[in-house]
C-alpha positions as CSV (number, residue, x, y, z in Angstrom):
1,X,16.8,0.5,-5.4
2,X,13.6,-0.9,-5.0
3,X,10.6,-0.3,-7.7
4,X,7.6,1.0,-5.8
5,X,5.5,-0.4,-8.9
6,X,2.0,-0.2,-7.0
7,X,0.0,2.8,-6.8
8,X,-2.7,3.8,-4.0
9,X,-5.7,2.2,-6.1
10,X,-3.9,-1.2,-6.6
11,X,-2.7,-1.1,-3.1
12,X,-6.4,-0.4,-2.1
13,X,-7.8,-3.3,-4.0
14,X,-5.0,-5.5,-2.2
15,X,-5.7,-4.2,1.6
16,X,-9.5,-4.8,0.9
17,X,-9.0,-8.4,-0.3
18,X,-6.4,-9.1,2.5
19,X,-8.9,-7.7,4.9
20,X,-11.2,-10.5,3.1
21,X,-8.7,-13.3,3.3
22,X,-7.9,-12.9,7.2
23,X,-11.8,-12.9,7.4
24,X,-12.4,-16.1,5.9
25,X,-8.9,-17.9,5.8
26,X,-9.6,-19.1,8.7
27,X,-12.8,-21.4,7.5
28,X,-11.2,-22.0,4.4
29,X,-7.7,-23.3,5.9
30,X,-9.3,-24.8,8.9
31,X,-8.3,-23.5,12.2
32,X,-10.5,-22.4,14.8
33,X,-10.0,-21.0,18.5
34,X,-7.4,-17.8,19.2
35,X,-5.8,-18.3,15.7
36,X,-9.0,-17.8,14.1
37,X,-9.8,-14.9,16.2
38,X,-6.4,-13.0,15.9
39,X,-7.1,-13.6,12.1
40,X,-10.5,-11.7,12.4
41,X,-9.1,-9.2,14.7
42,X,-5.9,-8.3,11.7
43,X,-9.1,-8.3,9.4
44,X,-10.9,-5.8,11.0
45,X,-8.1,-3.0,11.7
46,X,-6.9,-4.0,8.1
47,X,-10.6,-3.4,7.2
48,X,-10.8,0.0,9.1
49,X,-7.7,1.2,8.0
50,X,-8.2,1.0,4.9
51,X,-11.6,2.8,5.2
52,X,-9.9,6.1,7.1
53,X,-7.1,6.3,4.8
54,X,-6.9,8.9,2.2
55,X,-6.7,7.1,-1.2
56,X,-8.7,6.6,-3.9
57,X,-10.5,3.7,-2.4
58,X,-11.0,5.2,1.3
59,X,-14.4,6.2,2.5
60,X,-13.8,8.8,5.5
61,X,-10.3,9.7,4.2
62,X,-8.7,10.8,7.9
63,X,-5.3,8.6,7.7
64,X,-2.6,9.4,5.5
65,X,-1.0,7.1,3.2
66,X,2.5,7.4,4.6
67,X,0.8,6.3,8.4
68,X,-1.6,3.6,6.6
69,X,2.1,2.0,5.5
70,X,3.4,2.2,8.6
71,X,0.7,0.8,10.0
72,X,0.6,-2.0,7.6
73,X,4.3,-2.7,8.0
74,X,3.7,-3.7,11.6
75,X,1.0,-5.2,10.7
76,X,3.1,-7.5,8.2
77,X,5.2,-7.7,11.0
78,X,3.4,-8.7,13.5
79,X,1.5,-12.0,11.5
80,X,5.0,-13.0,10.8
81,X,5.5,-13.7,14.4
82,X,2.0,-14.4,15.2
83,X,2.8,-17.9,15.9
84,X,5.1,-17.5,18.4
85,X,3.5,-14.2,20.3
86,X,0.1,-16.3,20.4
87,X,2.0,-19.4,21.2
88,X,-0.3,-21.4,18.8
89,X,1.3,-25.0,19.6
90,X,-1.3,-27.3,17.9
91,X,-1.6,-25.9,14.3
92,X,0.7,-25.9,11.2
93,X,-2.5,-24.8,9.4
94,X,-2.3,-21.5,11.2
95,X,1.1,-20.9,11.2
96,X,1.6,-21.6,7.7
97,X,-1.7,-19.3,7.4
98,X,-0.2,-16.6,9.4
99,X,3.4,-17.1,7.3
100,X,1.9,-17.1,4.0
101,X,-0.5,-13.5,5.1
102,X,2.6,-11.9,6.7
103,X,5.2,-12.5,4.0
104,X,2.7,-11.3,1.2
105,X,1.4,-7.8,2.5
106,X,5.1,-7.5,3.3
107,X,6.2,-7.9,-0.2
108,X,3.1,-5.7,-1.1
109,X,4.5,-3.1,1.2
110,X,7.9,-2.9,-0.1
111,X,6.5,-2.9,-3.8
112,X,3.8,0.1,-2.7
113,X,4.6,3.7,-3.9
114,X,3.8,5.2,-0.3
115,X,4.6,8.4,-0.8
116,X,2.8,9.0,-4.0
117,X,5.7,9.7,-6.7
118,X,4.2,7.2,-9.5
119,X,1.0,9.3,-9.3
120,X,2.2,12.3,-9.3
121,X,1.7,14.5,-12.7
122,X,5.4,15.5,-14.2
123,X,5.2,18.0,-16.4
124,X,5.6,18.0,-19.8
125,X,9.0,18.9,-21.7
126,X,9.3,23.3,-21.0
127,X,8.0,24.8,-24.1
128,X,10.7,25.7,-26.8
129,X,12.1,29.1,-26.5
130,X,11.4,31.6,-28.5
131,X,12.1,32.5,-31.9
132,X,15.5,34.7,-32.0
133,X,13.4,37.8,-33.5
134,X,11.1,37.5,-30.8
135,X,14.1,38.0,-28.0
136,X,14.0,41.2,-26.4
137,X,17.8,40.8,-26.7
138,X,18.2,40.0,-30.0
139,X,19.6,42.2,-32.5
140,X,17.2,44.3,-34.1
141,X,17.0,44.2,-38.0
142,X,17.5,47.1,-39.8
143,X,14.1,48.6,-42.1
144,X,14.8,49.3,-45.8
């Protein structure tokens, strides 16, 4: 079993900063053209996504977390094979780009609690039961 050790504000902070990194990877790698511009396309659904969903670092709060991972999974998905789909023939530097992107937010997505368990409050221990005098059931003591 897998432990879904990231909560919805981690996960937040990492769907901002990969909305960031498909911004500006491509300047920072070196690639220009259609790579470039399916890398700032991924950056702004990333970007928006993460705005509508309903966490504690969303702003309009309309998509739920369970969608935004499903989402985010194809996403994952999808730069994985971005290489091939976009047929991007001259550029290792994108490809390895696109690897590198893919294979991380899909490590992030299986390590993501999407459903919301690690957050969730569980209750305390039940309180002790009550002393035996104080059971209606209890036998009743005799008065002197």
């Amino acid at each position: 079993m897998i432990h879904r050790s990231i909560g919805a504000v981690s996960h937040g902070i990492l769907d901002y900063a990969f909305a960031i990194l498909l911004a500006f990877g491509p300047s920072f790698a070196g690639f220009a053209g259609k790579q470039a511009t399916w890398s700032y396309i991924f950056a702004g659904v990333l970007f928006a996504l993460s705005v509508l969903t309903r966490y504690p670092l969303g702003i309009i709060k309309i998509v739920g977390l369970a969608l935004h991972g499903a989402v985010e999974l194809i996403i994952a998905i999808v730069l994985l094979f971005a290489p091939w789909f976009g047929n991007f023939s001259r550029g290792v530097l994108s490809r390895n780009f696109y690897w590198t992107i893919g294979l991380m937010m899909l490590v992030f997505w299986f390590l993501t609690d999407f459903r919301g368990v690690r957050d969730r409050k569980i209750p305390a221990t039940p309180p002790p039961a009550p002393p035996v005098a104080d059971r209606a059931d209890a036998p009743k003591a005799k008065a002197p």
